[in-house]
mmCIF file of the C-alpha atoms, coordinates in Angstrom:
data_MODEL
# 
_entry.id   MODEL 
# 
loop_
_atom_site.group_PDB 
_atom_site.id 
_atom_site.type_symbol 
_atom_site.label_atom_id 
_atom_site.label_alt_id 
_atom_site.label_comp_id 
_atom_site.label_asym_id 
_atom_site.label_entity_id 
_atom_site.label_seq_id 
_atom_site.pdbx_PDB_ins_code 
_atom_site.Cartn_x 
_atom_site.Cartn_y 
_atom_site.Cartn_z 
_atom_site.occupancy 
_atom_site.B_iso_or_equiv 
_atom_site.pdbx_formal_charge 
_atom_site.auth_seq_id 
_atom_site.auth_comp_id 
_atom_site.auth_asym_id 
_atom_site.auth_atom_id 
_atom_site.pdbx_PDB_model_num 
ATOM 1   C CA . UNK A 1 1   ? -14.623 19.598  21.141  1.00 0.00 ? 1   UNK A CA 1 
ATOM 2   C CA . UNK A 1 2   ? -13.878 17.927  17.801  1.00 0.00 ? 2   UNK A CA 1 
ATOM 3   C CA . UNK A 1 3   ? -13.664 14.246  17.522  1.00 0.00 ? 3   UNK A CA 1 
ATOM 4   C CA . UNK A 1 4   ? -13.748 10.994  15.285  1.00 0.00 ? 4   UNK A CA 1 
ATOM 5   C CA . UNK A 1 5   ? -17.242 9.559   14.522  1.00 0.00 ? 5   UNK A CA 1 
ATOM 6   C CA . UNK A 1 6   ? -16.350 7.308   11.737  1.00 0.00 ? 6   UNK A CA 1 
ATOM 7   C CA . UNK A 1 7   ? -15.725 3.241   12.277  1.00 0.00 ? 7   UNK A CA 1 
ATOM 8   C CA . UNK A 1 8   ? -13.217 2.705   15.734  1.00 0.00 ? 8   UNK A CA 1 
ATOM 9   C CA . UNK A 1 9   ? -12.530 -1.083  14.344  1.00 0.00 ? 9   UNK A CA 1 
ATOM 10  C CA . UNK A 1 10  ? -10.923 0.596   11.044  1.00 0.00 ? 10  UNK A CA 1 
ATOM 11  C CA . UNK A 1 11  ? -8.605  2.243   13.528  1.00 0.00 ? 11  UNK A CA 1 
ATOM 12  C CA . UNK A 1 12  ? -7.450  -0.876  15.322  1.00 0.00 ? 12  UNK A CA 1 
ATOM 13  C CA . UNK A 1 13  ? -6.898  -2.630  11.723  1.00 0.00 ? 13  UNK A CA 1 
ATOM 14  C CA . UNK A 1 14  ? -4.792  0.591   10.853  1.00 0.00 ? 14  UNK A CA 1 
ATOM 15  C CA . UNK A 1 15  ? -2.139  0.278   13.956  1.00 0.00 ? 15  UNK A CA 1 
ATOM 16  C CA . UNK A 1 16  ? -2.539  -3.404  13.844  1.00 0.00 ? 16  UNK A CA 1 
ATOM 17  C CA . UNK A 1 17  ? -3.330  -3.818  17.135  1.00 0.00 ? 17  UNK A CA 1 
ATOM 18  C CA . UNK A 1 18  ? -6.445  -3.259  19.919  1.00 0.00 ? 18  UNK A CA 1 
ATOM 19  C CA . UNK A 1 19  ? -7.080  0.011   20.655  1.00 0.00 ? 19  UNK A CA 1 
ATOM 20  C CA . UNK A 1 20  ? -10.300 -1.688  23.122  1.00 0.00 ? 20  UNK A CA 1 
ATOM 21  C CA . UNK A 1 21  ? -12.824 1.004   22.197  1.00 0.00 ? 21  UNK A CA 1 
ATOM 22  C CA . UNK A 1 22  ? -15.364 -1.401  22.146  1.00 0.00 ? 22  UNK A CA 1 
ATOM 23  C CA . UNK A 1 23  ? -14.930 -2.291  25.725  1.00 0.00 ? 23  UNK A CA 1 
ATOM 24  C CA . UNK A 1 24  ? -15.986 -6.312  26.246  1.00 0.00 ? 24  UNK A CA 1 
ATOM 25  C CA . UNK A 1 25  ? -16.530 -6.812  22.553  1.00 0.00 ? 25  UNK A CA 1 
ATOM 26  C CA . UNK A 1 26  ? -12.759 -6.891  21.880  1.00 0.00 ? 26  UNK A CA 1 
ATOM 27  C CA . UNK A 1 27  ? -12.421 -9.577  24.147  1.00 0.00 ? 27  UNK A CA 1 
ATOM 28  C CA . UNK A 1 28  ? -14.450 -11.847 21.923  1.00 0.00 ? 28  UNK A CA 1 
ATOM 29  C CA . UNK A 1 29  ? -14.449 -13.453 18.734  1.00 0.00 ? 29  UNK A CA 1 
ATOM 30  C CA . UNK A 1 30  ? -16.962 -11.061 17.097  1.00 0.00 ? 30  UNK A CA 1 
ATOM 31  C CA . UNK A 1 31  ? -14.048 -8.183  17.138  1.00 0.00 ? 31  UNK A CA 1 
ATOM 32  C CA . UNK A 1 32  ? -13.511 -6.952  13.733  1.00 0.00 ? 32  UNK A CA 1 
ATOM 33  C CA . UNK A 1 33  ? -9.478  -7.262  14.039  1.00 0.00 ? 33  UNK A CA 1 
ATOM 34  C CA . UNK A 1 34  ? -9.499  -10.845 14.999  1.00 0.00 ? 34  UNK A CA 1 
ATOM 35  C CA . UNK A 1 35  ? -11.691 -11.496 11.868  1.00 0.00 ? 35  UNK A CA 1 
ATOM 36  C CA . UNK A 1 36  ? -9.611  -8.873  9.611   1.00 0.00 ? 36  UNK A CA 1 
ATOM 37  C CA . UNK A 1 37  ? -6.043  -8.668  11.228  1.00 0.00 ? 37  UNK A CA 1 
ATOM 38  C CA . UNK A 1 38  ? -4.972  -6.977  7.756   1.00 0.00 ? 38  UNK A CA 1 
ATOM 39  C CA . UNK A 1 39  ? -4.633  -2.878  7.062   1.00 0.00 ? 39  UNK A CA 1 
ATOM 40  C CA . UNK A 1 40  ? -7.231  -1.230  5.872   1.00 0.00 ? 40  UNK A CA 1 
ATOM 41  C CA . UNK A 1 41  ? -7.656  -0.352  2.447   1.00 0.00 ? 41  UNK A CA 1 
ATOM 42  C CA . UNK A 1 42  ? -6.544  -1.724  -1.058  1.00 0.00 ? 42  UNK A CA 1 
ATOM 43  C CA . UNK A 1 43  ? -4.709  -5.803  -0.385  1.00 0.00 ? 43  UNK A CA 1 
ATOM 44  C CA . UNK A 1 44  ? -2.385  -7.524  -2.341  1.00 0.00 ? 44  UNK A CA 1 
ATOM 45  C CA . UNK A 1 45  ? 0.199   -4.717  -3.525  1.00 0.00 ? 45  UNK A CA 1 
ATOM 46  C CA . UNK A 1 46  ? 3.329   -4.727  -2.040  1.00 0.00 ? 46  UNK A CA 1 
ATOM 47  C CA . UNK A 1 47  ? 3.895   -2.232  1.031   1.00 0.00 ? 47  UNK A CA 1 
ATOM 48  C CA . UNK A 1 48  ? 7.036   -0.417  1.032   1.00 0.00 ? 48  UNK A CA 1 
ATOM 49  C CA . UNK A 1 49  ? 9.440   -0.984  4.602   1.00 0.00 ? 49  UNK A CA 1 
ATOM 50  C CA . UNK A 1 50  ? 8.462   1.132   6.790   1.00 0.00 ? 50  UNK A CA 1 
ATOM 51  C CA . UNK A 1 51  ? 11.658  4.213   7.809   1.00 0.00 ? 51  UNK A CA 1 
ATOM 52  C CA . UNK A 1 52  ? 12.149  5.575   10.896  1.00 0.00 ? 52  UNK A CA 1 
ATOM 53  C CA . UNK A 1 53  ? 10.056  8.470   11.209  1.00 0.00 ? 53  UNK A CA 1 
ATOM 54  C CA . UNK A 1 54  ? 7.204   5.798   9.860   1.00 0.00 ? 54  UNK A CA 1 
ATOM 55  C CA . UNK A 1 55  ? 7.219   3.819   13.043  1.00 0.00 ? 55  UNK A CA 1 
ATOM 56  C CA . UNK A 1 56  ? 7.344   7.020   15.218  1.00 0.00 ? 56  UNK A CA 1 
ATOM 57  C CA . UNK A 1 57  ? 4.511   8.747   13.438  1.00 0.00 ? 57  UNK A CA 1 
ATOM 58  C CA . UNK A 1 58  ? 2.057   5.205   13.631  1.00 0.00 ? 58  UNK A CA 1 
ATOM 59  C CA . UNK A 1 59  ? 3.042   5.170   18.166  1.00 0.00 ? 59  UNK A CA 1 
ATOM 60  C CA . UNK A 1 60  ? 2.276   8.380   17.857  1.00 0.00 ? 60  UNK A CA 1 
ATOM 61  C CA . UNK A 1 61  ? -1.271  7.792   15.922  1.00 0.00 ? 61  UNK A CA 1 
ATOM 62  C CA . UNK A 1 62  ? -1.760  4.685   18.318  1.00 0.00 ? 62  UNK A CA 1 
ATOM 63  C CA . UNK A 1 63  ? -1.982  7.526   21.358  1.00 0.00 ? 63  UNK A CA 1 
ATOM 64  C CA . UNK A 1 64  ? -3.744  9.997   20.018  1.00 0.00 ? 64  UNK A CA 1 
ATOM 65  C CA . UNK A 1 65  ? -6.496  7.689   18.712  1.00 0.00 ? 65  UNK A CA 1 
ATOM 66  C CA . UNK A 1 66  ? -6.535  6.266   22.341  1.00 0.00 ? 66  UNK A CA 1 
ATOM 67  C CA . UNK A 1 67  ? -7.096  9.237   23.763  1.00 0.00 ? 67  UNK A CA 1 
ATOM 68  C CA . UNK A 1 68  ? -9.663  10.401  21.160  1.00 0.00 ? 68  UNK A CA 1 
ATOM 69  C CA . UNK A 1 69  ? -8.505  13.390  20.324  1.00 0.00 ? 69  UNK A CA 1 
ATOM 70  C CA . UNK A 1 70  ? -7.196  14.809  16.794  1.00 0.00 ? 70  UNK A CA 1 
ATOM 71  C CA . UNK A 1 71  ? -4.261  15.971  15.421  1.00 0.00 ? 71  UNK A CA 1 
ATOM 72  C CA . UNK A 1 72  ? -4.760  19.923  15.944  1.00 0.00 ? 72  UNK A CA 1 
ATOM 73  C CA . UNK A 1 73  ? -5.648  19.042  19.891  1.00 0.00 ? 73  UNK A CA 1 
ATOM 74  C CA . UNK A 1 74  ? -2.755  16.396  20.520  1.00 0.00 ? 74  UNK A CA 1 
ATOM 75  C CA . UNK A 1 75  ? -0.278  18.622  18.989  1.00 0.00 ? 75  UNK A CA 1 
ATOM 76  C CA . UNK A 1 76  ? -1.798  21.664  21.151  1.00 0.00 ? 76  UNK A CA 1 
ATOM 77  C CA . UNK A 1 77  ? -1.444  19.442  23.935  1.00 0.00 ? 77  UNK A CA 1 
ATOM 78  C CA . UNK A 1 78  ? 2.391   18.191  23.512  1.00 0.00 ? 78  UNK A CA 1 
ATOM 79  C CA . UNK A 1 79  ? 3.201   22.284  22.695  1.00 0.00 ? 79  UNK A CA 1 
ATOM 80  C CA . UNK A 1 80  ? 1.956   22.688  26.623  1.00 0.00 ? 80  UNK A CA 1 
ATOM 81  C CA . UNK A 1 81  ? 3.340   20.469  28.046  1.00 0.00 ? 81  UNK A CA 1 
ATOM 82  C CA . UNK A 1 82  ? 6.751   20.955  26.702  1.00 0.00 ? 82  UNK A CA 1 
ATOM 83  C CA . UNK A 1 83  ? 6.391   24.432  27.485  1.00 0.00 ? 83  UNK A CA 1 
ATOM 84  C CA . UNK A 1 84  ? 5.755   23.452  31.157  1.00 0.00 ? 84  UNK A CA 1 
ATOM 85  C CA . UNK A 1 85  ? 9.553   23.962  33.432  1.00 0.00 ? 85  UNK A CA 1 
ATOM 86  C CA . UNK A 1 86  ? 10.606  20.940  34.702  1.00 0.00 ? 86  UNK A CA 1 
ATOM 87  C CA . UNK A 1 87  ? 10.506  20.629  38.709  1.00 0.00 ? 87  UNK A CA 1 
ATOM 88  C CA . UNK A 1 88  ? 12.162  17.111  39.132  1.00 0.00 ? 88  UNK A CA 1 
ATOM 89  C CA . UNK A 1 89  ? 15.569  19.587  40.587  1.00 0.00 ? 89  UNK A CA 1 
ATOM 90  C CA . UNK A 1 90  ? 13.340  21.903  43.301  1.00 0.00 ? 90  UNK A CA 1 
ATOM 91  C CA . UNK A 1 91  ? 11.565  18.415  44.137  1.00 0.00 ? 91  UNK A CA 1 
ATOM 92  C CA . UNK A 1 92  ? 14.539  16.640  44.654  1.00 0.00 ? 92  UNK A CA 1 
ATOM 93  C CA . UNK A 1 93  ? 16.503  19.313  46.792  1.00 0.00 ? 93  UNK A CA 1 
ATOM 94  C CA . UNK A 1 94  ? 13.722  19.886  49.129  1.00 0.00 ? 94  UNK A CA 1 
ATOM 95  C CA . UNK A 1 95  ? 12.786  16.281  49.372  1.00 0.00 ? 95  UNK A CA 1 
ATOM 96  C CA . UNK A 1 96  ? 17.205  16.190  50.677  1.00 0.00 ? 96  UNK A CA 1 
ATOM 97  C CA . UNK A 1 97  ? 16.390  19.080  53.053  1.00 0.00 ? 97  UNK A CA 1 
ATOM 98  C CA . UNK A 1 98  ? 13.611  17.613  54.468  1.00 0.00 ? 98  UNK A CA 1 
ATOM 99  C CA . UNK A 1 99  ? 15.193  14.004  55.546  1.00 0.00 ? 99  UNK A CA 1 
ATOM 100 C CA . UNK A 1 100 ? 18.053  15.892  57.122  1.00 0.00 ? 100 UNK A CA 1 
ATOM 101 C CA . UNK A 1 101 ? 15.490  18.162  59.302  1.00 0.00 ? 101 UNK A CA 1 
ATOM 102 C CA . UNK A 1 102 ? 13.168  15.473  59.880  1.00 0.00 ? 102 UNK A CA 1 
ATOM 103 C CA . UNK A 1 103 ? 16.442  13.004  60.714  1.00 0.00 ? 103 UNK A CA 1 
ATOM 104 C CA . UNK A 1 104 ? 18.254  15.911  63.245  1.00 0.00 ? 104 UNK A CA 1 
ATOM 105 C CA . UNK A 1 105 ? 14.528  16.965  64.728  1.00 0.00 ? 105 UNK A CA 1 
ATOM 106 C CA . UNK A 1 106 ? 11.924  14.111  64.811  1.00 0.00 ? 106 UNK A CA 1 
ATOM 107 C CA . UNK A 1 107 ? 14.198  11.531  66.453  1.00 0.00 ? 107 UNK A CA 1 
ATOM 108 C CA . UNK A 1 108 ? 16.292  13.415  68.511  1.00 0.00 ? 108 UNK A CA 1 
ATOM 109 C CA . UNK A 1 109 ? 16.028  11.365  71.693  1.00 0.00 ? 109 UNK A CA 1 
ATOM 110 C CA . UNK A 1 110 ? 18.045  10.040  74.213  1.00 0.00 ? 110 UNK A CA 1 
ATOM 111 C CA . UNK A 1 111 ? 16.855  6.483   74.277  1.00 0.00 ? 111 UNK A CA 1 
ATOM 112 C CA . UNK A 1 112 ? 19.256  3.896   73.096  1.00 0.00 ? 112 UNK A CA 1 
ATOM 113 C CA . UNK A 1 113 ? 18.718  2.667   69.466  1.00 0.00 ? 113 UNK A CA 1 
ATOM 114 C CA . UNK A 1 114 ? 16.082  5.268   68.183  1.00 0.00 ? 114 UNK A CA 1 
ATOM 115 C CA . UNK A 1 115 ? 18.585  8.360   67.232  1.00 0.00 ? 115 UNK A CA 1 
ATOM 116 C CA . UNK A 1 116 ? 20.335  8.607   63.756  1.00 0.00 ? 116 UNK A CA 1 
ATOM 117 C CA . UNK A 1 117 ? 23.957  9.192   64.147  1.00 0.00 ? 117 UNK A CA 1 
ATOM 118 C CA . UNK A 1 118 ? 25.229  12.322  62.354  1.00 0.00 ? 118 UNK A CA 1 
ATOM 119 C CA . UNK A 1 119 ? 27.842  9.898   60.680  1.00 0.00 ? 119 UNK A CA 1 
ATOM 120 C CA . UNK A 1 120 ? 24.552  8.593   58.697  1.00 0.00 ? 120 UNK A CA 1 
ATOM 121 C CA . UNK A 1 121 ? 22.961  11.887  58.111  1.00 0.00 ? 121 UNK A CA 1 
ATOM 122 C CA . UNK A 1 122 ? 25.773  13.827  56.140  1.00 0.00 ? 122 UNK A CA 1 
ATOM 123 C CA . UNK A 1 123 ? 26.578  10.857  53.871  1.00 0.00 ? 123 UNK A CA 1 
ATOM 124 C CA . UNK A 1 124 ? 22.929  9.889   52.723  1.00 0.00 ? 124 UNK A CA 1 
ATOM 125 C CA . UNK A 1 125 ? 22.171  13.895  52.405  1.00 0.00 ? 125 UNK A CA 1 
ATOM 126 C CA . UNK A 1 126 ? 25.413  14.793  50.346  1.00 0.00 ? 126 UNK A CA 1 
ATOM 127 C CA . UNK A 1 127 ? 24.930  11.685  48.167  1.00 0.00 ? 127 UNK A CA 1 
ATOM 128 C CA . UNK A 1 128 ? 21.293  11.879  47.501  1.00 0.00 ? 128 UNK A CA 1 
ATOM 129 C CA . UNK A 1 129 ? 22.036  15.775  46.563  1.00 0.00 ? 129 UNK A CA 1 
ATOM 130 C CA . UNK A 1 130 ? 25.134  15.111  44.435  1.00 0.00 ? 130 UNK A CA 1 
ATOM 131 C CA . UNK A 1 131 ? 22.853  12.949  42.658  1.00 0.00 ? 131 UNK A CA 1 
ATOM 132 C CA . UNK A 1 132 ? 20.367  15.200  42.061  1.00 0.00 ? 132 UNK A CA 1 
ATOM 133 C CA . UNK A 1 133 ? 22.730  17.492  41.070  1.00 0.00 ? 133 UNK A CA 1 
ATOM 134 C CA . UNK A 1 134 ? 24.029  15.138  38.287  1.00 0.00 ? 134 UNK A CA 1 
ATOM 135 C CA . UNK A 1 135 ? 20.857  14.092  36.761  1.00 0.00 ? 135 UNK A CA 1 
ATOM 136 C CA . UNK A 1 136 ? 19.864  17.689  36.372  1.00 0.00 ? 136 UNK A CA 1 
ATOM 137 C CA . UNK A 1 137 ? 23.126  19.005  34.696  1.00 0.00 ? 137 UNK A CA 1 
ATOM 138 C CA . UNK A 1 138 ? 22.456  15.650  32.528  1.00 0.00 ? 138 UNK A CA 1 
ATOM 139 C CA . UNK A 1 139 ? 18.854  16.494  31.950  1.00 0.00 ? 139 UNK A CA 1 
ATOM 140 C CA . UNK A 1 140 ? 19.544  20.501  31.088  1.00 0.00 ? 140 UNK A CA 1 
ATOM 141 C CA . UNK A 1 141 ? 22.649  19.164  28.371  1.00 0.00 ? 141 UNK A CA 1 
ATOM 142 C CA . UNK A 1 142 ? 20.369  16.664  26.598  1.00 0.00 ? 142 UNK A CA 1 
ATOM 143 C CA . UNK A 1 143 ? 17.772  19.458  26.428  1.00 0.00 ? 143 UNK A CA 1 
ATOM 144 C CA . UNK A 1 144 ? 20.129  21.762  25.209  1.00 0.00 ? 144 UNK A CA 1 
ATOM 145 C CA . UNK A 1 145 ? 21.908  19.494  22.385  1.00 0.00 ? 145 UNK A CA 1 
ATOM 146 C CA . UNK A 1 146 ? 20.501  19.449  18.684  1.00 0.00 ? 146 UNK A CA 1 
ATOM 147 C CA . UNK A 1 147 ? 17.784  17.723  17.364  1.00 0.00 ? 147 UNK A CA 1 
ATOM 148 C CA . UNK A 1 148 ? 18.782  14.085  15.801  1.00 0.00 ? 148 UNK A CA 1 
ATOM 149 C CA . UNK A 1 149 ? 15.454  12.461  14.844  1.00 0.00 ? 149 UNK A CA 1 
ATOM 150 C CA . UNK A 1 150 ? 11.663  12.875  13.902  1.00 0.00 ? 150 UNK A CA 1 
ATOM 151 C CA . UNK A 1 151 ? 10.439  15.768  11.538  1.00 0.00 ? 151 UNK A CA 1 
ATOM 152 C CA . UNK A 1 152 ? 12.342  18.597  13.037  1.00 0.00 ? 152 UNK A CA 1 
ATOM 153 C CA . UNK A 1 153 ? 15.835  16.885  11.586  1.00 0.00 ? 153 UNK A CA 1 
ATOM 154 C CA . UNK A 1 154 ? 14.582  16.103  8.375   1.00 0.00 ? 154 UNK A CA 1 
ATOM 155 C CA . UNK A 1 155 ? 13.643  19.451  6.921   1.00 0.00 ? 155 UNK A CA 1 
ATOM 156 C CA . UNK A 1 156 ? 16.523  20.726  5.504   1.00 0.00 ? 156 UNK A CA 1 
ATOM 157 C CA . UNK A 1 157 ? 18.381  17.298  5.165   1.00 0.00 ? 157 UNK A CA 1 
ATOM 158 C CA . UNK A 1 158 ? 19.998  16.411  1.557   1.00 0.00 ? 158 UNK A CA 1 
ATOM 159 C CA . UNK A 1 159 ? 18.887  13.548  -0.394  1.00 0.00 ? 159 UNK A CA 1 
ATOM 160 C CA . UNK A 1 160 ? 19.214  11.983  -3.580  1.00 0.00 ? 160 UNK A CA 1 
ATOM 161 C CA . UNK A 1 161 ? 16.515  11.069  -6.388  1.00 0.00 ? 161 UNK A CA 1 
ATOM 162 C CA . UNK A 1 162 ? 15.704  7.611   -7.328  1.00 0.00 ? 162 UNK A CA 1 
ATOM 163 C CA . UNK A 1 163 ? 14.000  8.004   -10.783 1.00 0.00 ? 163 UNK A CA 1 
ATOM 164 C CA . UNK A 1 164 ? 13.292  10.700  -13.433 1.00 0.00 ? 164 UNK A CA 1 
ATOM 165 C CA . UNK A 1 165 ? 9.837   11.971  -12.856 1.00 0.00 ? 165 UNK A CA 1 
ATOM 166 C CA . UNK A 1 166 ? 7.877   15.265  -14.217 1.00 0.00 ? 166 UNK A CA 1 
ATOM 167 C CA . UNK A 1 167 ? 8.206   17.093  -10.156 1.00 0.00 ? 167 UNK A CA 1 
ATOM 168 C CA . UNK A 1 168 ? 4.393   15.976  -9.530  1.00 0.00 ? 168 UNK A CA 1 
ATOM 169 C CA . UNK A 1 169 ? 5.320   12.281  -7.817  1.00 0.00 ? 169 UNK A CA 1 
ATOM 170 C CA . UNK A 1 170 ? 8.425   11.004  -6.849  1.00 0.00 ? 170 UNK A CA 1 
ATOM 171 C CA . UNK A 1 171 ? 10.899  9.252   -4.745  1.00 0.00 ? 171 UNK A CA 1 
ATOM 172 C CA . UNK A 1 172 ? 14.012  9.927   -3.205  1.00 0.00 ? 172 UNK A CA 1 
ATOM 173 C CA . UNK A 1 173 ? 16.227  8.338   -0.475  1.00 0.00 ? 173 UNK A CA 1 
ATOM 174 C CA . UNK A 1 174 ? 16.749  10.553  2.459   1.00 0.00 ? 174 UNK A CA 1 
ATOM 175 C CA . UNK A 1 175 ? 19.030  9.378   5.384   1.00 0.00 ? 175 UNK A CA 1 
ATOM 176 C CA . UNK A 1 176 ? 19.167  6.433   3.900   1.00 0.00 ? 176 UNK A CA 1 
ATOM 177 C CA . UNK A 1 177 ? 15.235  5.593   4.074   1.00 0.00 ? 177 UNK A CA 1 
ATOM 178 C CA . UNK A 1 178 ? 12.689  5.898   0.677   1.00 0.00 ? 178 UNK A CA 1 
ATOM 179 C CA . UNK A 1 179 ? 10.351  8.805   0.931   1.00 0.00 ? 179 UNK A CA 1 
ATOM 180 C CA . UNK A 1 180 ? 7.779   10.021  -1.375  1.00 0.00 ? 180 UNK A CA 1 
ATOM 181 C CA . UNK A 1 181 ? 8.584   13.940  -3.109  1.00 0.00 ? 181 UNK A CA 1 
ATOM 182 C CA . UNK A 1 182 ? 7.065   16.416  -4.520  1.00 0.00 ? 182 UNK A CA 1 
ATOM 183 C CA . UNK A 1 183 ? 9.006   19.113  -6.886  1.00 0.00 ? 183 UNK A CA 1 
ATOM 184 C CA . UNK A 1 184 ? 7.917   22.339  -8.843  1.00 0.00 ? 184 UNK A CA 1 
ATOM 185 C CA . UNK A 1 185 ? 10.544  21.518  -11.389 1.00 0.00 ? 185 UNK A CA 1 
ATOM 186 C CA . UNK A 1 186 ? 11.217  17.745  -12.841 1.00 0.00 ? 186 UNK A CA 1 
ATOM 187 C CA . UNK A 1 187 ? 14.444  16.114  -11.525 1.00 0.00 ? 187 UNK A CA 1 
ATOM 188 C CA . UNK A 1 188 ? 16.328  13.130  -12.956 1.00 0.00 ? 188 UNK A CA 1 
ATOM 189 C CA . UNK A 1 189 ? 17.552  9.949   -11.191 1.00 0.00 ? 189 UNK A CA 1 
ATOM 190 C CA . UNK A 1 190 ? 20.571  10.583  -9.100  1.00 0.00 ? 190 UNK A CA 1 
ATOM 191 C CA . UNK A 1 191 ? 20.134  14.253  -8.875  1.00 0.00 ? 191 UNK A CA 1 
ATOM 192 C CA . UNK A 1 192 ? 20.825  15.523  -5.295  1.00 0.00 ? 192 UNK A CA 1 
ATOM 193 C CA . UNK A 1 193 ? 17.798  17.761  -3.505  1.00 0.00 ? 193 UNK A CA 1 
ATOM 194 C CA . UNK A 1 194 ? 16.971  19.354  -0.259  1.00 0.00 ? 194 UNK A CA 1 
ATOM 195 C CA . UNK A 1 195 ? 14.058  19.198  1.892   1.00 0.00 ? 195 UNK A CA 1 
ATOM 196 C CA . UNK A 1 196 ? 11.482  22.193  2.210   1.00 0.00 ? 196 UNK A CA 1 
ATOM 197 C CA . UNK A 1 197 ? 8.765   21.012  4.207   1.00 0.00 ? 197 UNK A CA 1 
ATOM 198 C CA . UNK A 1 198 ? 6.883   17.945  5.144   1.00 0.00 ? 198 UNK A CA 1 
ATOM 199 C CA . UNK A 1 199 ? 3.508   17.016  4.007   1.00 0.00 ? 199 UNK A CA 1 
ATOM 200 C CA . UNK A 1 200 ? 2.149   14.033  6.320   1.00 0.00 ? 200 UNK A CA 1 
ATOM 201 C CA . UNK A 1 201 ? 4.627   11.209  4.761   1.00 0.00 ? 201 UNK A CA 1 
ATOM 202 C CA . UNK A 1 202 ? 5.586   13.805  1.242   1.00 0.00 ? 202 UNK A CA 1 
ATOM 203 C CA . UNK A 1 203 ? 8.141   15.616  1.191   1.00 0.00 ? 203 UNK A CA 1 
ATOM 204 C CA . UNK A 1 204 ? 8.282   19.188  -0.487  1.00 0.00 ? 204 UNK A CA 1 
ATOM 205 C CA . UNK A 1 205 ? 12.186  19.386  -2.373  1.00 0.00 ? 205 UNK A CA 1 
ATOM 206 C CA . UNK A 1 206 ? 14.193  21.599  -4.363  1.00 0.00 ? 206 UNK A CA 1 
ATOM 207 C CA . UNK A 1 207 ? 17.055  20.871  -6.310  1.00 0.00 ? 207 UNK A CA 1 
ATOM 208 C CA . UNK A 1 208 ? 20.369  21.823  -4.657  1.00 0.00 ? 208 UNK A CA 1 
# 
């Protein structure tokens, strides 16, 4: 199985945080981030703010580099385990069926103060199922409703150029948030486009 062999301590400097991969090291004053807080790379130009779908791509890096695994295997991963049906209803209804069986059967008795009353039984067991009930119908209808956010929303969203350029480096404001294009045909400031595809943190256009 693939996996990174280059410097861990340029990782942590790149989410800005520990990532611990040198165990007790990290806990002293000999860790590379405490002596180099700062990003990687070239210092003293000025970083653009950070959108939306930055900050959910750099959690997203911050996992998969703490589970040491790279892009092509995380992604095959998350495709799994969305693919996987969801249980939490079968769980829930069985988990009812069994404290009413286990309520009418295992202390069925005839001495004072050990028996559950049937008026206790019914309520907890239609309650606890019309709850289940509910948080499954929510569950399937937030499943079922369109995407909103991440990469899957922005391909095919409209956007609007910032400056002229020549269609080989760009930028463009898209929902509101700067984003770095790409074009097979020049575009002027102002003029309106449409996203193709993503590439990383670039996004492929066309005119519309």
């Amino acid at each position: 199985m693939a996996r990174y062999t280059g410097p861990v301590c340029r990782m942590c400097r790149r989410e800005g945080m520990k990532l611990f991969f040198k165990g007790a090291r990290c806990y002293t004053k000999k860790c590379a981030f405490e002596r180099r807080p700062t990003p990687p790379g070239q210092h003293g130009v000025r970083r653009r703010k950070v959108g939306e779908y930055g900050l959910q791509l750099r959690e997203k890096q911050k996992v998969r580099k703490s589970y040491s695994v790279m892009e092509r295997q995380f992604r095959n991963y998350f495709a799994k385990a969305e693919q996987r049906t969801a249980v939490f209803g079968v769980v829930g209804i069985g988990g009812v069926i069994a404290f009413v069986i286990g309520s009418v059967l295992l202390i069925d008795t005839d001495i004072p103060g050990y028996g559950i009353p049937w008026s206790l039984i019914v309520p907890v067991g239609l309650t606890s199922a019309l709850f289940i009930f509910f948080v499954g119908g929510m569950a399937l209808k937030a499943r079922q409703r369109p995407v909103v956010s991440g990469r899957e929303e922005l391909i095919g969203s409209s956007g609007e150029v910032l400056e002229d350029f020549d269609g080989k480096d760009g930028w463009a404001l898209v929902h509101g948030e700067t984003w770095r294009i790409r074009c097979k045909q020049p575009l002027g400031r102002g003029q309106k486009i449409r996203v193709l595809r993503m590439d990383g943190l670039i996004f492929d256009v066309e005119p519309e």
